[in-house]
DOKOLDREN-410128 format. One record per residue (C-alpha): residue number from 1; residue in three letters; x negated, y negated, z. Coordinates in pm, whole numbers, plus 50000, padded with zeros to 5 digits. Example, Ala and Ser with C-alpha at 12.3 -4.5 7.8 and 13.67 -1.06 7.14 Angstrom:
BEGIN
ATOM  seq  type      x      y      z
ATOM    1   Ala  48770  50450  50780
ATOM    2   Ser  48633  50106  50714
This chain:
BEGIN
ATOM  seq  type      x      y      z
ATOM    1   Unk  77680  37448  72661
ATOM    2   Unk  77686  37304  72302
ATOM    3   Unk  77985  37142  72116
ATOM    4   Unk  77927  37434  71895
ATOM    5   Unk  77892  37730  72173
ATOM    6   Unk  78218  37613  72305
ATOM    7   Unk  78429  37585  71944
ATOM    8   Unk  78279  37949  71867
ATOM    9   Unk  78326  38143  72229
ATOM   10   Unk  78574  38406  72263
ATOM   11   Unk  78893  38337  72407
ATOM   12   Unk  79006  38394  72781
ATOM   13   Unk  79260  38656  72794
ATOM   14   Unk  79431  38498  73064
ATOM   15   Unk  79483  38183  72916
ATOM   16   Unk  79855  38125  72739
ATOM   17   Unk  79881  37935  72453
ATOM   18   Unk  80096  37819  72217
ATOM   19   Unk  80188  37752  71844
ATOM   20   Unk  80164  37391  71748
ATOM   21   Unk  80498  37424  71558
ATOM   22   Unk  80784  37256  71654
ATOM   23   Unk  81020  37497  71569
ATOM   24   Unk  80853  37739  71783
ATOM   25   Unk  81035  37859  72046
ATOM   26   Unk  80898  37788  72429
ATOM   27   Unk  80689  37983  72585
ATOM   28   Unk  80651  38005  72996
ATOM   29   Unk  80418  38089  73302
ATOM   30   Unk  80575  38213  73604
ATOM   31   Unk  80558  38116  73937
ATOM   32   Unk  80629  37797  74183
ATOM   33   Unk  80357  37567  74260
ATOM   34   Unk  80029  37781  74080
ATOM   35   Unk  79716  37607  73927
ATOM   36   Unk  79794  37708  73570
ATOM   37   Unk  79581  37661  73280
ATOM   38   Unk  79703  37660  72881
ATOM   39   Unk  79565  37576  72579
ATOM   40   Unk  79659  37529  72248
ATOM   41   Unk  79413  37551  72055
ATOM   42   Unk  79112  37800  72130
ATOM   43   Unk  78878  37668  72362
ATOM   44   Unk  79017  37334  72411
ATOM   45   Unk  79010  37385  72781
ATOM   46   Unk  78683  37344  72958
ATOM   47   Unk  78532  37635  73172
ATOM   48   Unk  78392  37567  73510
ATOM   49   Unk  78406  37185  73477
ATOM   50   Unk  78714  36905  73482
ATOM   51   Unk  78518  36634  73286
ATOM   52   Unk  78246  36739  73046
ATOM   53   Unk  78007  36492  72896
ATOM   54   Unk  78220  36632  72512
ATOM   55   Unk  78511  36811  72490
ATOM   56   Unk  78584  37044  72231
ATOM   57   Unk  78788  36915  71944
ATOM   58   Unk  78718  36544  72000
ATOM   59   Unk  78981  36559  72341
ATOM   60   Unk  78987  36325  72582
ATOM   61   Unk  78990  36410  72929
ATOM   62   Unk  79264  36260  73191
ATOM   63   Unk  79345  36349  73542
ATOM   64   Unk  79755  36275  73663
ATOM   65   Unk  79742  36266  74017
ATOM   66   Unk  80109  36301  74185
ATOM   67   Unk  79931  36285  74508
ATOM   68   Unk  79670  36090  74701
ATOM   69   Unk  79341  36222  74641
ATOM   70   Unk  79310  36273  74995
ATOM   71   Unk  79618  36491  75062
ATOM   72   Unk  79563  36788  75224
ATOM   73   Unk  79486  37094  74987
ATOM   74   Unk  79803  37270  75066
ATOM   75   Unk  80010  36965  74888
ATOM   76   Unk  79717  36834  74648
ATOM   77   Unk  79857  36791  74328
ATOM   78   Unk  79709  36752  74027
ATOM   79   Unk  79627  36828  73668
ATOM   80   Unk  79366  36756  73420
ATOM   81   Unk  79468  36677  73044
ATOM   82   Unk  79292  36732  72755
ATOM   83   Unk  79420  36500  72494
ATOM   84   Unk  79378  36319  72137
ATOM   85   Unk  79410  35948  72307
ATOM   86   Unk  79416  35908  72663
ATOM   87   Unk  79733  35754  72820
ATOM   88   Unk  79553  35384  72815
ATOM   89   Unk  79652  35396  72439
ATOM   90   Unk  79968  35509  72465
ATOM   91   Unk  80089  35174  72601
ATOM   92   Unk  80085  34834  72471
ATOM   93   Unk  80229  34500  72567
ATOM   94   Unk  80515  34624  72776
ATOM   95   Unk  80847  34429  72804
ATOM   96   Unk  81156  34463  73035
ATOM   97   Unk  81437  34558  72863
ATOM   98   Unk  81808  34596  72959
ATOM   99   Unk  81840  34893  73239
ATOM  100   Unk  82218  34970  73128
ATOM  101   Unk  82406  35148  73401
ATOM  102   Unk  82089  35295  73543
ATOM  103   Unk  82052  35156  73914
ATOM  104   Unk  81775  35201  74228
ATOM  105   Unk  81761  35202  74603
ATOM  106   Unk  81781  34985  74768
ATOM  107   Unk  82094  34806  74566
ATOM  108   Unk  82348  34591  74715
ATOM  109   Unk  82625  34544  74391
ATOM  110   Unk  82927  34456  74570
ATOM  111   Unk  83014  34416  74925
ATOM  112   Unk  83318  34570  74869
ATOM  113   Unk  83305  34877  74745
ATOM  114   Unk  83450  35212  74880
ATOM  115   Unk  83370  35366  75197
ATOM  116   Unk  83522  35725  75264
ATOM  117   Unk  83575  36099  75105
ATOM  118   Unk  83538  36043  74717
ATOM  119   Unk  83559  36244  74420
ATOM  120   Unk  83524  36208  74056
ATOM  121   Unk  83704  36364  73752
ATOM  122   Unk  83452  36484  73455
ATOM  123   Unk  83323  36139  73312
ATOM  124   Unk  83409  36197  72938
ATOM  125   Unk  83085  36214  72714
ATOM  126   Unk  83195  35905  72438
ATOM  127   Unk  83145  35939  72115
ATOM  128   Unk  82848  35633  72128
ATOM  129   Unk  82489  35702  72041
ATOM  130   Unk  82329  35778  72367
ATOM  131   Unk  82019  35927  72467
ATOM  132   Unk  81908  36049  72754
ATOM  133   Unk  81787  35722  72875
ATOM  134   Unk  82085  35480  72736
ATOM  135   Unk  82325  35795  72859
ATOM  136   Unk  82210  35773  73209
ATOM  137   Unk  82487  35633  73484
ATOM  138   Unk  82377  35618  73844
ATOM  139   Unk  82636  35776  74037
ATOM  140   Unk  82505  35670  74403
ATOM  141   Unk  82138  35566  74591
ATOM  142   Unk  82033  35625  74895
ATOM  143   Unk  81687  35499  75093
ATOM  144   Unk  81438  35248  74960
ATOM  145   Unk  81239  35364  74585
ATOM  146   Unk  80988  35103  74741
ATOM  147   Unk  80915  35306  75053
ATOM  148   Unk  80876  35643  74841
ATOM  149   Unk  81199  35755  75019
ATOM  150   Unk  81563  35871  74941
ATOM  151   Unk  81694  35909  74612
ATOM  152   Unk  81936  35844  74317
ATOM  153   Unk  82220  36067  74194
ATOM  154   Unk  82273  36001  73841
ATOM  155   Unk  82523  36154  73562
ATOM  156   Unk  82344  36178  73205
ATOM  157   Unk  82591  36135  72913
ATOM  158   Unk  82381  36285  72577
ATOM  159   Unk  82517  36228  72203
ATOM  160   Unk  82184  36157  72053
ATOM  161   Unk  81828  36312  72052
ATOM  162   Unk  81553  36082  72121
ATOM  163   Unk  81350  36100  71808
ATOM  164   Unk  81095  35861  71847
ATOM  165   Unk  81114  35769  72202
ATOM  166   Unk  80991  35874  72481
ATOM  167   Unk  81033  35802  72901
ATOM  168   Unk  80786  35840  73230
ATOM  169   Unk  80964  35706  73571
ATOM  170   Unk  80723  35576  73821
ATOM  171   Unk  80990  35562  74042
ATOM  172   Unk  80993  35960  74138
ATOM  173   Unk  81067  36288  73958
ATOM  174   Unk  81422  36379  73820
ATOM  175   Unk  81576  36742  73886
ATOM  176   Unk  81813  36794  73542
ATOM  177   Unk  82128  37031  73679
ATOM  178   Unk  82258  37105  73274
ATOM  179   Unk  82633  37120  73301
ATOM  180   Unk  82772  37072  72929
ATOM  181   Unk  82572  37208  72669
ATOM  182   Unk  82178  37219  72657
ATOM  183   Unk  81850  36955  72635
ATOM  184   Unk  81515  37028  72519
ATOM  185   Unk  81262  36851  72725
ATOM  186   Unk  80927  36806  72517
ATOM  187   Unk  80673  36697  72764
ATOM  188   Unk  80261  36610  72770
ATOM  189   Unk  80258  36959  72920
ATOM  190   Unk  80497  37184  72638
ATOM  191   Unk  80861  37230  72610
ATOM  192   Unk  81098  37334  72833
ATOM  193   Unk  81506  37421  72692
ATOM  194   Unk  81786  37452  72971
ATOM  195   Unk  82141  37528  72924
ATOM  196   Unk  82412  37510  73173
ATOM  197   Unk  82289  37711  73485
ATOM  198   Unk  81939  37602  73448
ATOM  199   Unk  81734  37303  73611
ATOM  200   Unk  81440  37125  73484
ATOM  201   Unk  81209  36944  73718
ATOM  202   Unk  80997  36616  73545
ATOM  203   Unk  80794  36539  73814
ATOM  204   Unk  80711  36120  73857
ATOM  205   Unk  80462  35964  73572
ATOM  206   Unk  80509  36308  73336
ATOM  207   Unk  80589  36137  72996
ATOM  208   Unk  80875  36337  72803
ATOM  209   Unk  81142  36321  72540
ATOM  210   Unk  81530  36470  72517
ATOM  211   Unk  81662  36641  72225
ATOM  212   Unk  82011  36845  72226
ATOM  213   Unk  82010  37171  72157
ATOM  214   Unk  82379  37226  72073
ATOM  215   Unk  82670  36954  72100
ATOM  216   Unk  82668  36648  72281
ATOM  217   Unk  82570  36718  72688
ATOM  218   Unk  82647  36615  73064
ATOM  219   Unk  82430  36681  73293
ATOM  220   Unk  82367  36608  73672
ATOM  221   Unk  82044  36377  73792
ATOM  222   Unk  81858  36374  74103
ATOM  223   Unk  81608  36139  74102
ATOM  224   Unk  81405  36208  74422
ATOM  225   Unk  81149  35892  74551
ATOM  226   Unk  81003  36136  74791
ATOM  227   Unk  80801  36379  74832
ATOM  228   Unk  80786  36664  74548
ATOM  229   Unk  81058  36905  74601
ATOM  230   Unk  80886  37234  74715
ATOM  231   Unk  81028  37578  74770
ATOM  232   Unk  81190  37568  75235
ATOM  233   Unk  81073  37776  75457
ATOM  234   Unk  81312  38055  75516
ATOM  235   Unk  81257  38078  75878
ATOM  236   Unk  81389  38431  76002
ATOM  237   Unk  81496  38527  75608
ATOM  238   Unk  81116  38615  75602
ATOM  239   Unk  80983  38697  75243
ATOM  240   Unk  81230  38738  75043
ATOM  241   Unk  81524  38634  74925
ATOM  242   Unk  81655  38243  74809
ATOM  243   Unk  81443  38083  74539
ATOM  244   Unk  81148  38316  74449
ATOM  245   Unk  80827  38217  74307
ATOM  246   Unk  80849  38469  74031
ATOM  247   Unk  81161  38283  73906
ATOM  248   Unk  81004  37934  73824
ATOM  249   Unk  80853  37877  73464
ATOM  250   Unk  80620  37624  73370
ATOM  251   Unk  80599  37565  72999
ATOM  252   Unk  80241  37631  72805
ATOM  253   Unk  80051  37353  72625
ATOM  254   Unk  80194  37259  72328
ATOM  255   Unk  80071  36933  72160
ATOM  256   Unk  80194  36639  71886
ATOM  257   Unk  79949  36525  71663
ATOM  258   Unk  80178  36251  71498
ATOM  259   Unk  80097  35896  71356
ATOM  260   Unk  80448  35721  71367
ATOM  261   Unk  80588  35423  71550
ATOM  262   Unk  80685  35502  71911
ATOM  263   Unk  80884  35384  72218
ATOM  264   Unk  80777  35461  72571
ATOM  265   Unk  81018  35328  72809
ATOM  266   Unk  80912  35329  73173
ATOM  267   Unk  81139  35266  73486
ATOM  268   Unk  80898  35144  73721
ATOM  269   Unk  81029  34942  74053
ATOM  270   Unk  81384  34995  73947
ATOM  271   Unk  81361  34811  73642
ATOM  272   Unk  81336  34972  73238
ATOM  273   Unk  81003  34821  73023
ATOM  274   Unk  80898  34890  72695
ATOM  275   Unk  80602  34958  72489
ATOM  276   Unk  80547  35018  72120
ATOM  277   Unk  80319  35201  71982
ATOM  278   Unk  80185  35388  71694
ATOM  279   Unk  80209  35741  71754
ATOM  280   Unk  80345  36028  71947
ATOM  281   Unk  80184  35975  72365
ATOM  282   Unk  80273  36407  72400
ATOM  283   Unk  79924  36482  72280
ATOM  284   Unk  79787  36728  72537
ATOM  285   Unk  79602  37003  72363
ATOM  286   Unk  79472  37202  72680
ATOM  287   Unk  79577  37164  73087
ATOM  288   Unk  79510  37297  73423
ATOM  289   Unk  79629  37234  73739
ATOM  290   Unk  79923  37253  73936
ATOM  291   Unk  80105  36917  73905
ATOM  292   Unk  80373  37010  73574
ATOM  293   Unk  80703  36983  73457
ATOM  294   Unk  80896  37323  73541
ATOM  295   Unk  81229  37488  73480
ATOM  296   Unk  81417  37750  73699
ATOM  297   Unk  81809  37910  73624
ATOM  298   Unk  81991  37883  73886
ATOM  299   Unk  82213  38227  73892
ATOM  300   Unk  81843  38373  74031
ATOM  301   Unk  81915  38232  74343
ATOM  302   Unk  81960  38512  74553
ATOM  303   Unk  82150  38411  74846
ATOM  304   Unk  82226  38531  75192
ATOM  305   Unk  82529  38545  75423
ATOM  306   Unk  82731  38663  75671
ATOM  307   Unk  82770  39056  75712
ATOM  308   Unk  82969  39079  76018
ATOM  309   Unk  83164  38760  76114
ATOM  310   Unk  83098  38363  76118
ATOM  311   Unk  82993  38128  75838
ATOM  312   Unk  82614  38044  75878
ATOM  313   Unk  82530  37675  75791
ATOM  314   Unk  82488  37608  75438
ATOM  315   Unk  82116  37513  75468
ATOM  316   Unk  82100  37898  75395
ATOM  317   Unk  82196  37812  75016
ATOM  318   Unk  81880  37591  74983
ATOM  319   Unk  81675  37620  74653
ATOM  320   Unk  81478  37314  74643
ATOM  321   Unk  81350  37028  74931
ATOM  322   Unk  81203  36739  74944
ATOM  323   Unk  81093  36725  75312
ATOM  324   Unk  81018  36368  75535
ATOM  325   Unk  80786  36297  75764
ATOM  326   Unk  81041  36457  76051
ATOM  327   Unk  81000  36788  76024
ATOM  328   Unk  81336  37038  75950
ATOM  329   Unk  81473  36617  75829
ATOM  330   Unk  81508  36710  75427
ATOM  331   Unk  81487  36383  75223
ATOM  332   Unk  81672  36604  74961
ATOM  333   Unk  81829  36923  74986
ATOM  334   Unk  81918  37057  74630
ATOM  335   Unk  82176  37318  74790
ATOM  336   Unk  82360  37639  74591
ATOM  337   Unk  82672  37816  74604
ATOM  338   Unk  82612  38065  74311
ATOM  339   Unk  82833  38390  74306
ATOM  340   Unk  82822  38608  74623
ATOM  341   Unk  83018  38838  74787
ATOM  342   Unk  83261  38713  75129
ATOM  343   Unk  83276  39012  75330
ATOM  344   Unk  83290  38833  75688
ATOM  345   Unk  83529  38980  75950
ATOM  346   Unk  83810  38762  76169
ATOM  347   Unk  83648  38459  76038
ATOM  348   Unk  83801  38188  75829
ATOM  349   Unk  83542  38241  75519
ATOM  350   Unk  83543  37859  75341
ATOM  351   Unk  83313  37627  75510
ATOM  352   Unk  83426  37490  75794
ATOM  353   Unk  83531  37129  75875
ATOM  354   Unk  83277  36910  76017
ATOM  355   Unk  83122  36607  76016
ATOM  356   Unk  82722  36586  75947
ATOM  357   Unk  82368  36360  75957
ATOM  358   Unk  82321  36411  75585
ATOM  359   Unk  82522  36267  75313
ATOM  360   Unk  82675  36533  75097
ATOM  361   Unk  82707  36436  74655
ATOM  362   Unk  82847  36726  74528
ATOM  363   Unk  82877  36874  74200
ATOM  364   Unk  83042  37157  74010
ATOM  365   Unk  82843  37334  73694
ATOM  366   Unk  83114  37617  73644
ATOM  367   Unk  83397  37794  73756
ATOM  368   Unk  83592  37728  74114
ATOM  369   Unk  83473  37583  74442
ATOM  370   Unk  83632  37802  74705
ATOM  371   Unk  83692  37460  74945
ATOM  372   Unk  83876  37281  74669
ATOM  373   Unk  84029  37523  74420
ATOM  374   Unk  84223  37197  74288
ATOM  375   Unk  84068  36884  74147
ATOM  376   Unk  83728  36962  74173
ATOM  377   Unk  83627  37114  73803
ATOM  378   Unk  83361  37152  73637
ATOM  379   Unk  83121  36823  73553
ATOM  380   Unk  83314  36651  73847
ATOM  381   Unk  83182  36533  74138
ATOM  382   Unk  83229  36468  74519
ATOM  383   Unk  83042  36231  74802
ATOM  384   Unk  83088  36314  75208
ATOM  385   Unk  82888  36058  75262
ATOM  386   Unk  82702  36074  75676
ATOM  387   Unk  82933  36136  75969
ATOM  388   Unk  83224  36116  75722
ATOM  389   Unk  83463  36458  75814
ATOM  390   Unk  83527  36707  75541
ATOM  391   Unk  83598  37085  75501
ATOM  392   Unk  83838  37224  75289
ATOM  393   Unk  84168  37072  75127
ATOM  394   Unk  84514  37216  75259
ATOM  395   Unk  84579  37482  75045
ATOM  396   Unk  84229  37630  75081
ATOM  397   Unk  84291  37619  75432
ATOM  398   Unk  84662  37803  75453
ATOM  399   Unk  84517  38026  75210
ATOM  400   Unk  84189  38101  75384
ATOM  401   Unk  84390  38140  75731
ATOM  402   Unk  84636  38397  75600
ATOM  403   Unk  84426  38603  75372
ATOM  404   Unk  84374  38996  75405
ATOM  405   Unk  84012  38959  75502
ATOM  406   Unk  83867  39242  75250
ATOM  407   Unk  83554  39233  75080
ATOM  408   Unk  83559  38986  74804
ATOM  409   Unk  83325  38833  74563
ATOM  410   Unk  83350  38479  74440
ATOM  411   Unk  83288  38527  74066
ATOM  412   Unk  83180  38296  73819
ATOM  413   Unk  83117  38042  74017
ATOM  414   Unk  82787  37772  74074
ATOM  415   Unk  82788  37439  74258
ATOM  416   Unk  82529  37289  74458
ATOM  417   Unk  82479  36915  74656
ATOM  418   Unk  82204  36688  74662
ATOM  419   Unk  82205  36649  75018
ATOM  420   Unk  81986  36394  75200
ATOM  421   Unk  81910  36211  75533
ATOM  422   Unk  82018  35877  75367
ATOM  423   Unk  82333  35706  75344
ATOM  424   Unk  82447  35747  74964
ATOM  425   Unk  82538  35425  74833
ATOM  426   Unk  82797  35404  74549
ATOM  427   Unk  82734  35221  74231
ATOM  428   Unk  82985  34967  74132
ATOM  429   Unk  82987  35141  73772
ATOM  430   Unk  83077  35483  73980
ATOM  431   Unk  83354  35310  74253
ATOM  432   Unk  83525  35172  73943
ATOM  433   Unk  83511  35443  73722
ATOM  434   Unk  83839  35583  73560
ATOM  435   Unk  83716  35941  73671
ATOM  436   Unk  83751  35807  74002
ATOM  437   Unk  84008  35996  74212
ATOM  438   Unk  84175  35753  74409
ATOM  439   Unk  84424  36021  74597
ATOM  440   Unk  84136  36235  74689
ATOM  441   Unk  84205  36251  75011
ATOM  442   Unk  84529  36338  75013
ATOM  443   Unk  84424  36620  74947
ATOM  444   Unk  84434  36683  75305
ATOM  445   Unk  84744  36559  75417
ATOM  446   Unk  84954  36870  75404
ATOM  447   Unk  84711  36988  75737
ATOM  448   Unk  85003  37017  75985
ATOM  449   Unk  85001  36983  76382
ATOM  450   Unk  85041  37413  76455
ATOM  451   Unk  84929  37332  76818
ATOM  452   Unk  85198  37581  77006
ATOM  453   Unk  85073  37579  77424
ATOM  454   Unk  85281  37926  77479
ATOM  455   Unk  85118  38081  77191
ATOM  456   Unk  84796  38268  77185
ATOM  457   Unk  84659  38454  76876
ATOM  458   Unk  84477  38764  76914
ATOM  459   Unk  84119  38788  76817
């Protein structure tokens, strides 16, 4: 087929596409883990080949590969790009520049710092210049970046849109939980907005930049050296139910055609480079495949529970994993507890004490956590790091125990943990934070001895 049979075909109903207008507001395709294809422009995307000898409009075309070539089909990822320049000119000499607070597993800081139950205050958002990259504080790390497992729990601080730079992290992809106020995310692959309830998923090597929506925003980071989070297995649940496919959206192709100076900053092997260069990398007119930046709001989740009595493990509340090479052994768990109805009979309803394999980093987007009604608020934070005990504080507990147990629903309300087989490692920045609660845990010192021998309660 011709240059010109190609410019002057009809258009594929099925195809989305979108305006090249930055004020345009984004546009989405549903579903988790589908081999999409957008274009721009009509006809930019190629029919029934990846790599034509021309492509339409002058494009170059570019494969990102987020897997081996070799994977199995099931988790082949992949997308072809159809582009102005290919990524090989959107870098230049790079440089390594100063990282800030943002840190990578495996790090040793200070042999000294905190082991035990801890749990952050809101870190204030200052009134510096920060974007997204400058704004980001690692919180805790966990595994080895080098091995391609564990991950990094970060806190981004946002006063600043990033104009004229840009970021890809070699490292592995970042999950954005928006707590305070929104980001824009304009990627190679379109633009995704989330506000507070709403994730964003950047998977590793997907170039992008932050702009604020609103006011200056917080926001929770995982950054996941893994594999790709994918939706779990529900087991018994069967079809339905938890995070559903329907409920993902994956932005449509929406492209830069810009001649300006630009940064690209890269974190690549736990340290930040730089490269310069003279115009805008997002440049992707047309794509296919199914390796893309996607979005998802959280208060979709639709979770299970208890009906009759007993508290069922809290892997139930799982929306997104990143699983290891030991099967039903999560590298990450990204774990919800959205609003839901307690209905459970003769059972004490907040989760229960215990002690566990996985390190536990908590945090809180809105409203009240119903194990720690007091000093956990939102855009705080918690670690129960592995084998560490935990469970709720005192006055949960006399509360929970004395309760009438009638139906109630826990309203307004949505926290969730990274959770992961790895020891979470606290950054000296995070152990000597003022947001740093040094009396957490007294918060469970009021827990009395009620041991009686002679009595019995009934059940």
């Amino acid at each position: 087929m011709s240059t010109h049979d190609m410019l002057d075909r009809p258009a594929t109903p099925a195809r989305a596409r979108s305006a090249r207008s930055q004020a345009a507001a984004p546009r989405y395709m549903s579903g988790f883990g589908n081999s999409f294809e957008t274009e721009a422009l009509p006809g930019a995307l190629p029919i029934g080949r990846n790599s034509p000898q021309r492509v339409n409009y002058g494009l170059y075309a570019e494969q990102l590969s987020g897997s081996p070539f070799t994977a199995p089909q099931a988790t082949n990822q992949r997308s072809w790009l159809y582009r102005i320049r290919p990524t090989v000119r959107h870098t230049g000499r790079f440089r390594r520049v100063d990282k800030g607070l943002i840190r990578t597993a495996p790090t040793r800081e200070d042999d000294e710092l905190p082991l035990g139950q801890l749990r952050w205050s809101p870190i204030p958002v200052p009134q510096d210049k920060l974007t997204f990259v400058t704004g980001l504080r690692t919180i805790t790390t966990a595994g080895d970046a080098e091995a391609l497992g564990g991950m990094a729990s970060h806190v981004a601080l946002v006063t600043q849109s990033m104009a004229h730079e840009h970021m890809f992290n070699a490292d592995g992809e970042m999950l954005v939980v928006a707590q305070e106020n929104g980001l824009r995310f304009r990627t190679e692959f379109g633009v995704i907005e989330i506000a507070p309830g709403e994730v964003c998923v950047i998977p590793r090597g997907v170039i992008f930049r932050v702009e604020l929506t609103g006011g200056p925003a917080r926001a929770y980071v995982c950054e996941n050296y893994g594999g790709a989070f994918t939706l779990p297995d529900r087991g018994p649940i069967g079809a339905n139910c938890l995070s559903n496919r329907r409920d993902f959206e994956t932005p449509v192709a929406a492209y830069e055609d810009r001649d300006d100076p630009c940064a690209l900053f890269v974190k690549w092997g736990g340290e930040l480079y730089r490269t310069d260069i003279d115009h805008s990398p997002l440049d992707v007119v047309a794509w296919h495949g199914n390796y893309a930046p996607y979005k998802y709001d959280l208060r979709r989740f639709s979770p299970v529970g208890a009906l009759l009595f007993d508290h069922p493990d809290p892997s139930i509340f799982t929306c997104l994993t990143s699983p290891s090479e030991t099967h039903g052994t999560a590298n990450i768990d990204f774990v919800l507890f959205p609003e839901r109805w307690s209905v459970a009979e003769n059972t004490f309803r907040p989760p229960w004490y215990h002690r566990n394999i996985m390190s536990e980093f908590m945090g809180l987007v809105y409203g009240v956590y119903d194990a720690k009604p007091e000093g956990f608020v939102p855009g705080g934070m918690s670690l129960h790091n592995m084998m560490l005990p935990h469970g709720p504080d005192s006055d949960a507990f006399r509360h929970a125990s004395q309760a009438e147990l009638k139906p109630v629903k826990l309203t307004n309300t949505l926290a969730f943990m990274f959770e992961s087989r790895f020891r979470q490692r606290v950054t000296k920045y995070a152990a000597t934070s003022e947001a740093r609660q040094d009396d957490y845990a007294d918060c469970w010192a009021g827990l009395k001895k009620h041991f009686d021998p002679d009595r019995r309660d009934p059940t």
